[in-house]
VODREN-550749 format. One record per residue (C-alpha): residue in three letters; x negated, y negated, z negated. Coordinates in nm, 3 decimals, decimal comma, always signed. Each point is the difference from the previous one (the first is absolute). Layout:
<nodes>
<node><code>ALA</code><east>X</east><north>Y</north><up>Z</up></node>
...
</nodes>
This chain:
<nodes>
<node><code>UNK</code><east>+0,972</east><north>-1,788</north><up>-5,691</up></node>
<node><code>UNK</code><east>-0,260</east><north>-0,198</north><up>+0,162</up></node>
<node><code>UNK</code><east>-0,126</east><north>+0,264</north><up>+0,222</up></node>
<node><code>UNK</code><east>+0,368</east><north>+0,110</north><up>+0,119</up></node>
<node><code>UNK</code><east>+0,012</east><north>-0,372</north><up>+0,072</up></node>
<node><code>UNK</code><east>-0,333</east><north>+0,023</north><up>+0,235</up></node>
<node><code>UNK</code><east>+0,170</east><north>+0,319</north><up>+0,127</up></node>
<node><code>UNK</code><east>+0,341</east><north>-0,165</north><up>+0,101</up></node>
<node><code>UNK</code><east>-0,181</east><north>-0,275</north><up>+0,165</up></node>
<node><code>UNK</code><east>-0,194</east><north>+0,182</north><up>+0,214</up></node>
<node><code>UNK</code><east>+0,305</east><north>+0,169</north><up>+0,100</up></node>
<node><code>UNK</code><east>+0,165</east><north>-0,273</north><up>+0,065</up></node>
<node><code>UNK</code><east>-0,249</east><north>-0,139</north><up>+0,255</up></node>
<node><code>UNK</code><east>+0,025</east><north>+0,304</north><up>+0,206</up></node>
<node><code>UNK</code><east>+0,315</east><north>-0,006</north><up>-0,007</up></node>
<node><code>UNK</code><east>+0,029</east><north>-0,367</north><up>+0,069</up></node>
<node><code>UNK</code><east>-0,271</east><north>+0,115</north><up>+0,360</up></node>
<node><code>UNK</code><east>+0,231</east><north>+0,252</north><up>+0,054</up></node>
<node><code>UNK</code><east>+0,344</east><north>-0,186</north><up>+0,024</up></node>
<node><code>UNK</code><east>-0,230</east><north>-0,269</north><up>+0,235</up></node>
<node><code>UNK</code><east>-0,106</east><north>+0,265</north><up>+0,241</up></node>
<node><code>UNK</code><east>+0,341</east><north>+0,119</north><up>+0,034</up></node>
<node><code>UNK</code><east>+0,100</east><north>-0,359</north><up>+0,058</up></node>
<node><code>UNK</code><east>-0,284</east><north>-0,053</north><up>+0,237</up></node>
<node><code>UNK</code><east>+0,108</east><north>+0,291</north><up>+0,234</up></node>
<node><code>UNK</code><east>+0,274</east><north>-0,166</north><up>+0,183</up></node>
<node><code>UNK</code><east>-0,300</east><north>-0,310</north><up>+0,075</up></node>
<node><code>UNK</code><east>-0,229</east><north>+0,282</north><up>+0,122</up></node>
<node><code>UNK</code><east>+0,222</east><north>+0,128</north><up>+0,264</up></node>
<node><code>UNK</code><east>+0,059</east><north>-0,384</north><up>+0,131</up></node>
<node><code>UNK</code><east>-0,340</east><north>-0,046</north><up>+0,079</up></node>
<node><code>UNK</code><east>-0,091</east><north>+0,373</north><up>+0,120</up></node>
<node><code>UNK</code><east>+0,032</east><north>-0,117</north><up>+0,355</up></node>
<node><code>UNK</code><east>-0,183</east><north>-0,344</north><up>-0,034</up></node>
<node><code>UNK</code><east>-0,304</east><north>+0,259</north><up>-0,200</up></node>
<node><code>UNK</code><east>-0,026</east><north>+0,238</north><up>+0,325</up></node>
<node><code>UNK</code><east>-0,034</east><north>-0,271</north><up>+0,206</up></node>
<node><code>UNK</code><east>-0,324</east><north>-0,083</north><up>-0,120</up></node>
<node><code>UNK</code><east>-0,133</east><north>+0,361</north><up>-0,186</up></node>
<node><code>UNK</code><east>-0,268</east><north>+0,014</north><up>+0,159</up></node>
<node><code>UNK</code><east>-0,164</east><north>-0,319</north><up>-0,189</up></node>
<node><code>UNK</code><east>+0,161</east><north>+0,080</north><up>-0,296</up></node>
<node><code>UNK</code><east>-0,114</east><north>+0,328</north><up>-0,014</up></node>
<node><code>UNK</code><east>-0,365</east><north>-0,151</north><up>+0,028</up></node>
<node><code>UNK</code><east>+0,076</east><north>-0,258</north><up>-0,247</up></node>
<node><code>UNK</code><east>+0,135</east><north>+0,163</north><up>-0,242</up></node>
<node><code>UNK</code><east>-0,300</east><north>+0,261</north><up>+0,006</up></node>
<node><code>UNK</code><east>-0,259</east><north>-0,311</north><up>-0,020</up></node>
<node><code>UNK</code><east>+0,244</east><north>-0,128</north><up>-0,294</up></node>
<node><code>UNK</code><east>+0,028</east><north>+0,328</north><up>-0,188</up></node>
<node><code>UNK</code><east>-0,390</east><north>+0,038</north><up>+0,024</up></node>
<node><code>UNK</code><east>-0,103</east><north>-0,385</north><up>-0,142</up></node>
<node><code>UNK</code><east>+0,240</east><north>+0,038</north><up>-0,245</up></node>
<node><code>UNK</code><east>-0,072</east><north>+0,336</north><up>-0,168</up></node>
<node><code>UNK</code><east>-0,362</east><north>-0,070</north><up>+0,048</up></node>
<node><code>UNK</code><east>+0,056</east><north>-0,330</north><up>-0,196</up></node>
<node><code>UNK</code><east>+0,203</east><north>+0,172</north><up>-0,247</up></node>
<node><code>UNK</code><east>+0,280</east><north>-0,236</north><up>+0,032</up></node>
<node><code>UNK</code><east>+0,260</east><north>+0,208</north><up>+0,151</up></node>
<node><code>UNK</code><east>+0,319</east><north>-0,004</north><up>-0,152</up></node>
<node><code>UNK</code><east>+0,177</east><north>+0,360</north><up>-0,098</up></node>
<node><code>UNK</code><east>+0,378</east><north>-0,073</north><up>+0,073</up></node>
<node><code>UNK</code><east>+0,090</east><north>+0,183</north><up>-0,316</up></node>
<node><code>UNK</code><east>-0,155</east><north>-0,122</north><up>-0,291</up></node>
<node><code>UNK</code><east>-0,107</east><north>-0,353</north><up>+0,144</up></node>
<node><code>UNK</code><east>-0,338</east><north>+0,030</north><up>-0,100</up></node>
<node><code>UNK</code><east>-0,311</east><north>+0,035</north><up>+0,221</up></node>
<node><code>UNK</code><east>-0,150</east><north>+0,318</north><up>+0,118</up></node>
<node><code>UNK</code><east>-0,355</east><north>-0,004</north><up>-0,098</up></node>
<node><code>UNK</code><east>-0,273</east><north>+0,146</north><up>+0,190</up></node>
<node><code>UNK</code><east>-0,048</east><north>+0,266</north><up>-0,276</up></node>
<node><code>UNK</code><east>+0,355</east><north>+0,125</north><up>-0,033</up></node>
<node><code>UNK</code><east>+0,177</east><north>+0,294</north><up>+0,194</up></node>
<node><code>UNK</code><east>+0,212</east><north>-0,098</north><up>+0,271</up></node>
<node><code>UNK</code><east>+0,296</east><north>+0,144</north><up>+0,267</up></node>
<node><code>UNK</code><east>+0,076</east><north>-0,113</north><up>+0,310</up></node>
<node><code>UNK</code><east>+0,301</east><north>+0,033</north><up>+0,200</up></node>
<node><code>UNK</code><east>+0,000</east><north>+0,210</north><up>+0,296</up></node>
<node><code>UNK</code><east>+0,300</east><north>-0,170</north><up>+0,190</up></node>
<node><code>UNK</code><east>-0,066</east><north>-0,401</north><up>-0,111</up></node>
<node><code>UNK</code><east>-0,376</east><north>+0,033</north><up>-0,118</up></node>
<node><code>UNK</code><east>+0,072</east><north>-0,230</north><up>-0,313</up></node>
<node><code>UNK</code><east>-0,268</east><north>+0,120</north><up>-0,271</up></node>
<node><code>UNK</code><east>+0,126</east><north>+0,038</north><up>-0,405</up></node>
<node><code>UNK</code><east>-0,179</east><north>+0,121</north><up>-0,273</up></node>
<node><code>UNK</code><east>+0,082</east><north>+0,399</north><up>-0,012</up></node>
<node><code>UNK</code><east>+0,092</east><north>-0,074</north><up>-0,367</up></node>
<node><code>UNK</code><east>+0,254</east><north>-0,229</north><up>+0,105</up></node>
<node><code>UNK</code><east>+0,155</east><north>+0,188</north><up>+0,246</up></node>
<node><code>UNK</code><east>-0,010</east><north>+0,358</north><up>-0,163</up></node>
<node><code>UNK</code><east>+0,228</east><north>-0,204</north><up>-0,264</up></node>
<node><code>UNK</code><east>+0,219</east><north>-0,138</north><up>+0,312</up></node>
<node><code>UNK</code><east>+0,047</east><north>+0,310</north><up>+0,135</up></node>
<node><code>UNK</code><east>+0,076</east><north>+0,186</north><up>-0,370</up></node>
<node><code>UNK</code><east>+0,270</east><north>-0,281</north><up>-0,030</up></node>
<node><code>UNK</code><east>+0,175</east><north>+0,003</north><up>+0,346</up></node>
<node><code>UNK</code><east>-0,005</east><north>+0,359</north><up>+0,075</up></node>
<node><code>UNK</code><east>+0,303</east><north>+0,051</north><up>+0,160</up></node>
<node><code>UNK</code><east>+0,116</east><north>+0,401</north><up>+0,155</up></node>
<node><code>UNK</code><east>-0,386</east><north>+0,103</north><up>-0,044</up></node>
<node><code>UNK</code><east>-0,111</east><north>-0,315</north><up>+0,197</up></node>
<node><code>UNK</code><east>-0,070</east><north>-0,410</north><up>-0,046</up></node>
<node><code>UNK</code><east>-0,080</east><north>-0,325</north><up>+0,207</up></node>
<node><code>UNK</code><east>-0,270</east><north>-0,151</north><up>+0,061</up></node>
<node><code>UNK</code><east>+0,045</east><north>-0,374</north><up>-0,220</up></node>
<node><code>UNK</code><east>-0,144</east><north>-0,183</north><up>+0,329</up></node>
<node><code>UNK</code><east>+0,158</east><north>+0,176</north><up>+0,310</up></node>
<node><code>UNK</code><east>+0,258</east><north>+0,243</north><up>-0,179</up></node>
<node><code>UNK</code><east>-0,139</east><north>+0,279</north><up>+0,222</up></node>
<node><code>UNK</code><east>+0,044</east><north>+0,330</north><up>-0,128</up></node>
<node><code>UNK</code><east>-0,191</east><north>+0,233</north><up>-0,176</up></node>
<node><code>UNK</code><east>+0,025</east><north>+0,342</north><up>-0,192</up></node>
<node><code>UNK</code><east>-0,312</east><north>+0,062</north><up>-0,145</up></node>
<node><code>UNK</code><east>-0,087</east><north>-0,194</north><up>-0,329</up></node>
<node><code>UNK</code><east>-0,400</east><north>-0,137</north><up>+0,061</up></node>
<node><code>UNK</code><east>-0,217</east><north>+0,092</north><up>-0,268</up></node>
<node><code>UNK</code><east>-0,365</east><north>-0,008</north><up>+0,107</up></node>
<node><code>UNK</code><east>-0,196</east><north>-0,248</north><up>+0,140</up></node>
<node><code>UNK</code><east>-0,135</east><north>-0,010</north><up>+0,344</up></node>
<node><code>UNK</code><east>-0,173</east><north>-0,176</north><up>+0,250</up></node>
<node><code>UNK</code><east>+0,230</east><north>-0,188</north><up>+0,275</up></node>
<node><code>UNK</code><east>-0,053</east><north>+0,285</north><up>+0,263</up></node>
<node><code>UNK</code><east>+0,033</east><north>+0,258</north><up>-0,274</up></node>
<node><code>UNK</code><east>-0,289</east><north>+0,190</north><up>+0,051</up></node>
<node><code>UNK</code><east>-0,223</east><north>-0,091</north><up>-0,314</up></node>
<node><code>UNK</code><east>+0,156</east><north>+0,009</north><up>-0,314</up></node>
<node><code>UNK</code><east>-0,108</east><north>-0,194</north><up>-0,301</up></node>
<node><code>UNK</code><east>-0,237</east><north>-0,238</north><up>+0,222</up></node>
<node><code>UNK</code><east>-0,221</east><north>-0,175</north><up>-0,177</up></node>
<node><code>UNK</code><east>+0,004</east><north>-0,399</north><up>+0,039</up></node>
<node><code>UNK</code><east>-0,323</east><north>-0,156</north><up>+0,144</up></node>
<node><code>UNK</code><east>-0,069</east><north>-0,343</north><up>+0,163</up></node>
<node><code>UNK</code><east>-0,100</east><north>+0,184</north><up>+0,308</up></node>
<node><code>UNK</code><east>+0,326</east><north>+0,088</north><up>+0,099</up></node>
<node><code>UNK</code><east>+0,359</east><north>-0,100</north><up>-0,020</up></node>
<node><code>UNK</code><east>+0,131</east><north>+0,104</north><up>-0,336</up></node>
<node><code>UNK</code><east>+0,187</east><north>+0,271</north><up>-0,027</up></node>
<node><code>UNK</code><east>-0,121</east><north>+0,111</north><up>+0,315</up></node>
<node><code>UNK</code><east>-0,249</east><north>+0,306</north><up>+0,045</up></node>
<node><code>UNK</code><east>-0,190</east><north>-0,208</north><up>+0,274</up></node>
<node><code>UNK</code><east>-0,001</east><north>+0,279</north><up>+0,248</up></node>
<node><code>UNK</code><east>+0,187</east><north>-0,003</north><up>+0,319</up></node>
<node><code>UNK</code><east>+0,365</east><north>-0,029</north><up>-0,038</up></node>
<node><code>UNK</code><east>+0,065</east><north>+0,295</north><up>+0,239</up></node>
<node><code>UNK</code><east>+0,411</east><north>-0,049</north><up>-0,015</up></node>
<node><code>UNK</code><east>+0,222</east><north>+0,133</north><up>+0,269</up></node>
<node><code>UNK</code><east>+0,118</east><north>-0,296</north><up>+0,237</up></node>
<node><code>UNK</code><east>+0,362</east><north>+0,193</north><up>+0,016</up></node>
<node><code>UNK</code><east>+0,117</east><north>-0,293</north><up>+0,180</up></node>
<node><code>UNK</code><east>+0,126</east><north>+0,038</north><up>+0,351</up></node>
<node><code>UNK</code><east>-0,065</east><north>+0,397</north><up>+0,021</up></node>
<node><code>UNK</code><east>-0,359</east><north>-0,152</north><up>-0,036</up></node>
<node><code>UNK</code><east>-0,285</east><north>+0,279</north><up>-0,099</up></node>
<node><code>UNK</code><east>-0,284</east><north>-0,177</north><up>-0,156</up></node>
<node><code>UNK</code><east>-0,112</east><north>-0,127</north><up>-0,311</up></node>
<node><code>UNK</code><east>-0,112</east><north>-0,309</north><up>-0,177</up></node>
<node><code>UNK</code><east>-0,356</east><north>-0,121</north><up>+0,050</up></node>
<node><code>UNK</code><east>+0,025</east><north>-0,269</north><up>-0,297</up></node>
<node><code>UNK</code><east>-0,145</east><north>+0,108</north><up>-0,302</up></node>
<node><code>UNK</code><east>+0,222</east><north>+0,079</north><up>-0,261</up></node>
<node><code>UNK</code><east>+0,214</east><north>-0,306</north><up>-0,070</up></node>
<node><code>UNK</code><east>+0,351</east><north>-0,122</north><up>-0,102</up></node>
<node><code>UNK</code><east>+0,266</east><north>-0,052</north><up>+0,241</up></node>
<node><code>UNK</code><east>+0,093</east><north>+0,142</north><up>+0,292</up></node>
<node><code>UNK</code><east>-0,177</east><north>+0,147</north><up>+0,215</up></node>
<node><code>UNK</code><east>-0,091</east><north>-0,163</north><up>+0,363</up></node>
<node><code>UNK</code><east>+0,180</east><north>+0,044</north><up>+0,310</up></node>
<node><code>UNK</code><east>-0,168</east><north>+0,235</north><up>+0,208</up></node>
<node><code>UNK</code><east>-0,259</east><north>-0,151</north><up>+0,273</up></node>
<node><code>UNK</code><east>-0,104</east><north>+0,325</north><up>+0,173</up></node>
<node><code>UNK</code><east>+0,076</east><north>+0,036</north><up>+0,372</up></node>
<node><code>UNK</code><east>+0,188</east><north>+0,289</north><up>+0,127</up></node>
<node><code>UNK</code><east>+0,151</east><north>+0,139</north><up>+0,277</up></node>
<node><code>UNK</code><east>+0,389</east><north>-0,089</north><up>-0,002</up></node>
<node><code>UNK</code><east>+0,243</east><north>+0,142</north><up>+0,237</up></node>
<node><code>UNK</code><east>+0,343</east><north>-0,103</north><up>+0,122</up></node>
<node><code>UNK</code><east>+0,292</east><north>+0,259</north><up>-0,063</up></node>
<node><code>UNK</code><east>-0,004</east><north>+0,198</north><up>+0,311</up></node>
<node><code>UNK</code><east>-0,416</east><north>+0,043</north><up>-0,023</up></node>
<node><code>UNK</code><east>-0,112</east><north>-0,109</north><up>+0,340</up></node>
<node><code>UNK</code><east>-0,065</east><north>-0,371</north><up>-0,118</up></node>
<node><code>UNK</code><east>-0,301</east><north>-0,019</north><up>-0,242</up></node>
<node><code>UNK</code><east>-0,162</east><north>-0,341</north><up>-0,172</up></node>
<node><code>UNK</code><east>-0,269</east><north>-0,049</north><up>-0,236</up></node>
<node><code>UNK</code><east>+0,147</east><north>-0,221</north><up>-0,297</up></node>
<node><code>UNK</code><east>-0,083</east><north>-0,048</north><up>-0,309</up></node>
<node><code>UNK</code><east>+0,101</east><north>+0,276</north><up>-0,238</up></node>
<node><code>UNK</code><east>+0,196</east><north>-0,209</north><up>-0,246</up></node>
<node><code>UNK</code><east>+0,221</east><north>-0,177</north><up>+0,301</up></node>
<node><code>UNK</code><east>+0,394</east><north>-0,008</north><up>-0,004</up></node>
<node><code>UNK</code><east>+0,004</east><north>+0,023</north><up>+0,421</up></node>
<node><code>UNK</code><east>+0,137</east><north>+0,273</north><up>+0,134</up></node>
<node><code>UNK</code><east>-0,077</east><north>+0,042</north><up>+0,401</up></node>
<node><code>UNK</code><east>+0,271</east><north>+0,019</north><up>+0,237</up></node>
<node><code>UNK</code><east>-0,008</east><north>+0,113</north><up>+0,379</up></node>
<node><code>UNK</code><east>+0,225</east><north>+0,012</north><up>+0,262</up></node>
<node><code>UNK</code><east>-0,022</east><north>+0,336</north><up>+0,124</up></node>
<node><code>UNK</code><east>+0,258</east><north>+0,255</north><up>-0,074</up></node>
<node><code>UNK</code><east>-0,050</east><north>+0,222</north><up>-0,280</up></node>
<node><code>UNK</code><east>+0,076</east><north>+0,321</north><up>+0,189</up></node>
<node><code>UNK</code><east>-0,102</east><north>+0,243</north><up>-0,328</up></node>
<node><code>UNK</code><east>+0,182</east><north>+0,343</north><up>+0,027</up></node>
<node><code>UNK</code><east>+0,312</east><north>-0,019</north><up>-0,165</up></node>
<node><code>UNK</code><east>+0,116</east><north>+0,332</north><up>-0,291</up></node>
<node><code>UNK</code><east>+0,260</east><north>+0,110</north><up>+0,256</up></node>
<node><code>UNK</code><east>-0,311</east><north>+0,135</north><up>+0,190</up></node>
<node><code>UNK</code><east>+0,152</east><north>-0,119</north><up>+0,330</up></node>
<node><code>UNK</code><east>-0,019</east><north>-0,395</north><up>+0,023</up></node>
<node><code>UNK</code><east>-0,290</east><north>-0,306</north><up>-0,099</up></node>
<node><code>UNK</code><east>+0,084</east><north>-0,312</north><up>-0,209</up></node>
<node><code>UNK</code><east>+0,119</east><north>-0,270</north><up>+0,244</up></node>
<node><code>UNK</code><east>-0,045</east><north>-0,253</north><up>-0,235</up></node>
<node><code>UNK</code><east>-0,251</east><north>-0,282</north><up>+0,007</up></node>
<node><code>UNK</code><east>-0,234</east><north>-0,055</north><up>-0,255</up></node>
<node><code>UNK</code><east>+0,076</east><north>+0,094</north><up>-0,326</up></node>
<node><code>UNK</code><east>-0,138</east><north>+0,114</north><up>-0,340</up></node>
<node><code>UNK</code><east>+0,038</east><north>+0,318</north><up>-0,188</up></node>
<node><code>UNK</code><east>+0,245</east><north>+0,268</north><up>+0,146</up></node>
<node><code>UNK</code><east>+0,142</east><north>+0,041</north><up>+0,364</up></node>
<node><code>UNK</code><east>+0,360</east><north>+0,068</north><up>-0,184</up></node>
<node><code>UNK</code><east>+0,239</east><north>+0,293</north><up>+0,181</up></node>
<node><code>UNK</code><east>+0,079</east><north>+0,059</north><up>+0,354</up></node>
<node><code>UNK</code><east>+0,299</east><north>-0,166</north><up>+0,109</up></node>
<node><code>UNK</code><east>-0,014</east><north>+0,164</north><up>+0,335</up></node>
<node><code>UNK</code><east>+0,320</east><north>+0,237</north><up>+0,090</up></node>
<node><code>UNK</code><east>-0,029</east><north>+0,290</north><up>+0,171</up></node>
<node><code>UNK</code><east>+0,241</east><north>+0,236</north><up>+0,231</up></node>
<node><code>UNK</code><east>+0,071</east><north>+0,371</north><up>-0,168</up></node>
<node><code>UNK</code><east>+0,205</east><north>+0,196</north><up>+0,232</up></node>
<node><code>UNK</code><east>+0,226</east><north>+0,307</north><up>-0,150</up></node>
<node><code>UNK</code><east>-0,096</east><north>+0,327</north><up>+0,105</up></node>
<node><code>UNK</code><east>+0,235</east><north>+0,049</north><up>+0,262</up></node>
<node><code>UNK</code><east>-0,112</east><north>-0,280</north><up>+0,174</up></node>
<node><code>UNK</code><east>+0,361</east><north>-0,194</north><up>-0,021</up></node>
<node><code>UNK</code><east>+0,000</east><north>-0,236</north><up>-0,266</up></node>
<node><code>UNK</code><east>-0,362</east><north>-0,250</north><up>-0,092</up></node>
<node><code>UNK</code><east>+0,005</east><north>-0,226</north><up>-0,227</up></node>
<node><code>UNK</code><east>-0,202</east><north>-0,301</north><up>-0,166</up></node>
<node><code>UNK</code><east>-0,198</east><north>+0,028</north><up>-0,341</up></node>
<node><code>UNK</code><east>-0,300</east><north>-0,189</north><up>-0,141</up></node>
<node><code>UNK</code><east>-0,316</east><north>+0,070</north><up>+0,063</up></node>
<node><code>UNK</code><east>-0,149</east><north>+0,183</north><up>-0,337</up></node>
<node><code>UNK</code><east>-0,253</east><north>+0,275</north><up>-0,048</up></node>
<node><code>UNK</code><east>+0,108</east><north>+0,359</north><up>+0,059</up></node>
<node><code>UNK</code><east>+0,307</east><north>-0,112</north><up>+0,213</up></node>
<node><code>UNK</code><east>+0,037</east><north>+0,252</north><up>+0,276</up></node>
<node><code>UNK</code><east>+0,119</east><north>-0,044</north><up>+0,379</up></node>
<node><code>UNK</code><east>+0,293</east><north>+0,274</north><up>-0,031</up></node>
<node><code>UNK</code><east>+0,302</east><north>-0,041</north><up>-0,257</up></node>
<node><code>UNK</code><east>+0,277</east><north>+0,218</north><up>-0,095</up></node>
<node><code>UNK</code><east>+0,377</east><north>-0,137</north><up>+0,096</up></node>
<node><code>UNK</code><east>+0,230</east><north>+0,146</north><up>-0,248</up></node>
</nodes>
């Protein structure tokens, strides 16, 4: 009896974290916008937080309540970065599986796969071994994550750490949406260039160029018409412009 009692309590608390996050979702999406305004700092922070706290070993695991000791296995979210023990949220993830997936207990995000080994924060080392050289449960080598933000190509010079990753501070080339403008900008920034020349890009019909000022992405269709003439020569008329239409119709 006593140990179903243990058993039921523990149950209880997760579910007890479990009806809070759901309550907690509706706060979340309040403050998303105040949270972008400034994510560049908090990104920072909460990677300086994350790393005195685990190193400390006073961390709190938002499942069981209990800190996650330097010593014991860990997961960390890919989408909100908080870090549980993998105990914890192996058990979460058992208990909320929901259509072959579950929610993270911090961000809600996602995920299909159950976690059940343990790995560094940039997943290349598994199993790392805690030292006080390095930030535990780190493998102390470079990080070496893809900066997908942006379109950007290159990877993370920080050794392996918790958090997010940087924003990008390589310079590149940038161009503005026609390609005769060019800029070097940093590779992580939200400007797009804009001239004021004409775009003038062959259109699909084959037989006209984009008008248009600058703009991104496609040219769109031709809306040019053009002049068919039956073959008689008596009757033309007026058609849009579109690939594979001819100068010579048939009037029925």
């Amino acid at each position: 009896m006593r140990g179903q009692r243990i058993i039921n309590h523990k149950e209880k608390n997760l579910e007890n974290w479990r009806d809070r996050a759901e309550d907690n979702d509706a706060t979340r999406v309040q403050g998303k916008s105040l949270k972008n305004k400034h994510k560049i700092d908090d990104d920072a922070s909460q990677r300086e937080r994350l790393t005195e706290q685990l190193n400390r070993g006073i961390l709190e695991c938002l499942v069981c309540y209990e800190h996650i000791k330097q010593s014991e296995y860990v997961w960390s979210c890919n989408n909100c970065y908080h870090v549980l023990h993998l105990k914890c949220i192996k058990k979460w993830a058992k208990s909320s599986q929901s259509e072959n997936s579950w929610k993270c207990p911090a961000c809600r995000d996602i995920s299909f796969l159950i976690p059940e080994e343990y790995f560094c924060f940039c997943e290349k080392r598994k199993m790392p071994e805690w030292n006080r050289r390095d930030v535990v449960h780190s493998c102390g080598e470079i990080c070496g994550r893809n900066l997908s933000k942006n379109n950007c190509t290159h990877k993370c010079i920080l050794l392996c750490h918790p958090g997010s990753c940087p924003q990008c501070v390589a310079m590149v080339t940038k161009y503005c949406g026609c390609g005769r403008m060019s800029k070097m900008l940093l590779c992580s920034a939200h400007q797009l260039l804009q001239c004021v020349s004409i775009c003038e890009k062959d259109l699909s019909c084959g037989k006209h160029t984009c008008q248009r000022k600058y703009h991104q992405g496609e040219c769109g269709p031709c809306d040019e018409t053009v002049r068919q003439t039956c073959f008689c020569g008596k009757k033309t008329q007026e058609v849009p412009c579109r690939a594979n239409v001819t100068d010579m119709y048939m009037f029925l």
